[in-house]
C-alpha positions, 0 to 999 in steps of 0.5 A: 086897732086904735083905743086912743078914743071912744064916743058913748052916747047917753040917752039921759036929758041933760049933760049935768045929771050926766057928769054928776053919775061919773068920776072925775077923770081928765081923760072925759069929756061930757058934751051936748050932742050936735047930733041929737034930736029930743029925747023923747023923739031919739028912740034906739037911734043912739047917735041922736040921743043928747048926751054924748061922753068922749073918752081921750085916754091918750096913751094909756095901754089898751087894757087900761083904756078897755077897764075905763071904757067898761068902768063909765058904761057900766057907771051909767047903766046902773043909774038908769041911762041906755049908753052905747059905745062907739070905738074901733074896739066895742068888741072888748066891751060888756054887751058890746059896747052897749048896742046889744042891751038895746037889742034884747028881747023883751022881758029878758034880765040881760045877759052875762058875760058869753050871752053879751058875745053871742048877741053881739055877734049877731047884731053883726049877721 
């Protein structure tokens, strides 16, 4: 398994307000996504939203690079952005990198730490 990068893709309308929200760190990258389609066409398809953060920690051990991964999600979640994460170890992270917010159930106040794993894994059935 490799934690020597990660993709979060934002669904947020512009890379400033993005870059503005997170800490300065040398190991992120804020870009536009070659990928996207307008934020209001993008939905839930999260490899099409505009914003697109890469984290190249390099070699930092994989718990540090899990903790900043956490860290960013987290961060961009709490100012209102939708953010899925897209590395080979999503599995290590809150709602599974973030795809298991997007499928919840409507109404429901999230999930905690053993609710993310369940909902995660089935994302995966």
């Amino acid at each position: 398994m490799s934690y020597e990068f990660c993709k979060i893709y934002v669904r947020a309308d512009s890379v400033d307000v993005v870059r503005r929200v997170l800490p300065a760190e040398s190991s992120l990258d804020v870009l536009r996504n070659d990928d996207r389609l307008p934020l209001e066409r993008s939905g839930d398809d999260f490899v099409r939203w505009p914003v697109l953060v890469e984290a190249e920690p390099g070699d930092e051990d994989p718990a540090t690079v899990v903790r900043l991964v956490t860290r960013v999600l987290e961060i961009l979640w709490r100012h209102g952005y939708e953010a899925v994460a897209s590395c080979d170890f999503e599995d290590e992270l809150p709602y599974a990198g973030g795809i298991a917010r997007l499928r919840r159930p409507p109404g429901s106040q999230g999930a905690g730490r053993g609710e993310w794993r369940r909902a995660a894994q089935q994302c995966r059935e």
